[in-house]
N, C-alpha and C positions, 0 to 999 in steps of 0.2 A: 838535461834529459829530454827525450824525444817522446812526446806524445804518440802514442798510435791512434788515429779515428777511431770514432766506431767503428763496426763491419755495418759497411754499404751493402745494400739488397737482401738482407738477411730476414723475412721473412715469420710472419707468428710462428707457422708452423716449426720453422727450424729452431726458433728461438726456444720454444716450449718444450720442444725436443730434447734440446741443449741441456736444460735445468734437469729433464726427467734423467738422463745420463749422467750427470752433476749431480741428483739425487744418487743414482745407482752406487755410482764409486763412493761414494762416502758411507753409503753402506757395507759392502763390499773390505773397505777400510776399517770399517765397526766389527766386520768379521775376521780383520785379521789376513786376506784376501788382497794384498795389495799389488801382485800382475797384474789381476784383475780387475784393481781401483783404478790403475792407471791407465791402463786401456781405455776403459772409460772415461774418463778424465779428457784422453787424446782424441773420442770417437766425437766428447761433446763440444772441446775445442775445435775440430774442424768443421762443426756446425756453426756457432760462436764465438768467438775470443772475447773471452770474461778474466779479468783479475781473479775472480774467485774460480775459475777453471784453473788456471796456471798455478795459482798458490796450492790450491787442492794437490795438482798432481807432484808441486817439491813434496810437499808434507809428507805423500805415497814415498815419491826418491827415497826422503830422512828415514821413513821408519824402514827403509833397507838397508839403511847407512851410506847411499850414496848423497853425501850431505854438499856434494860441488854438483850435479847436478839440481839439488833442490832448492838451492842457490841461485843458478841461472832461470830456474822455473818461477823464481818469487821474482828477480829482477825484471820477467819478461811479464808480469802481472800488475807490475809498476809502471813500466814502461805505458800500459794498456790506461792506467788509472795511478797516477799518481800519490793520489791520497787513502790509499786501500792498506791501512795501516796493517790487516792481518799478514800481509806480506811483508811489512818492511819488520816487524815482531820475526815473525819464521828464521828471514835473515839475519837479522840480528842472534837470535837464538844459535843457529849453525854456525854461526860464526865465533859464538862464545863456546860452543865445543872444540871445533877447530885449534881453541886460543888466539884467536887474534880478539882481545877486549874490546880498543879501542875502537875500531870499525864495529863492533858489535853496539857498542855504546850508541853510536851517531844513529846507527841504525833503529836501536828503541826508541830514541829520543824520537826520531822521523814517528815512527810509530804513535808516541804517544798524543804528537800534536795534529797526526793525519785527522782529517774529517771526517774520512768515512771508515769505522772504526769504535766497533761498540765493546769489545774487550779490551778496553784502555790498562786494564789489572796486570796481561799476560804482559803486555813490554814492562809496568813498574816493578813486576817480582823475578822480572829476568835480570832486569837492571839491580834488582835488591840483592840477587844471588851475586852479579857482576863483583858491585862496590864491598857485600861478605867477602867473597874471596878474596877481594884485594886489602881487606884489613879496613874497611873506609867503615867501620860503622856506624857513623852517625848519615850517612848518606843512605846508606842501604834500609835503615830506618826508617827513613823519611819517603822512602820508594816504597816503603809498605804499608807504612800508613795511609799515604797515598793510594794504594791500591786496596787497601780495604776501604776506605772511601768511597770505593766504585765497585768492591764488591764485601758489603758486611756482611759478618758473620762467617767468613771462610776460614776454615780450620787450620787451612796449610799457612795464609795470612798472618792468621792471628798466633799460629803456633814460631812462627818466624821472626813476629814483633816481640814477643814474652820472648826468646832465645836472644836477640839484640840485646833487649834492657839487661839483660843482666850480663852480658859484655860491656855494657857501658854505664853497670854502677859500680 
């Protein structure tokens, strides 16, 4: 896979810019408003090219359903930052909509060992949902436990782990 540099000459100002726009669409997105997120999204990329600008604007795509563009928008955030696990999670995600599993699989794993990457939860309870579906439940177990790990206390979590055990007493 092909690194992209940074953006050369890019500037505080534009930089700051970028994030206040990157702020916008995600609010914008919180309202439900996703033209509009994405736009944003595209005004703050052509100020900056961020992994978290291109992942933001698939996320906009998916919740339109166009889940093959939000797809190339995560790959083109990877491409930027390789280790920006919220994007290779995203992908992964669309892709276990789609039904293709096993690329979705590769795809949370990438996710969960990225470095940069503080929602390590979202790839193990995608991948818990994965291995559910496919009857694996002692794996899918182990993907949630996992992920309450990283996030205790979570309701969806831990209502996920209680529904497993008792598939598997």
């Amino acid at each position: 896979m092909q690194v992209l540099p940074p953006n050369k000459n890019v500037d505080d100002f534009s930089v700051r810019r970028a994030k206040s726009l990157l702020q916008e669409g995600l609010q914008a997105g919180a309202d439900g408003l996703f033209d509009k997120a994405i736009r944003l999204f595209k005004s703050s990329l052509r100020l900056n090219r961020t992994a978290e600008g291109y992942t933001n604007w698939g996320w906009a795509e998916a919740t339109k359903g166009n889940l093959h563009v939000a797809i190339h928008q995560c790959r083109e955030a990877l491409r930027i930052d390789p280790e920006f696990g919220n994007a290779a999670n995203d992908i992964g995600s669309y892709l276990f909509v789609l039904g293709d599993e096993a690329t979705a699989i590769s795809y949370l794993e990438r996710a969960k060992a990225s470095k940069n990457y503080t929602s390590r939860h979202f790839a193990m309870t995608n991948l818990g949902k994965i291995y559910r579906k496919r009857g694996n439940y002692w794996r899918a177990y182990r993907e949630y436990t996992q992920a309450l790990v990283e996030r205790p206390g979570d309701h969806d979590i831990t209502n996920a782990i209680t529904e497993l055990r008792r598939r598997l007493s």
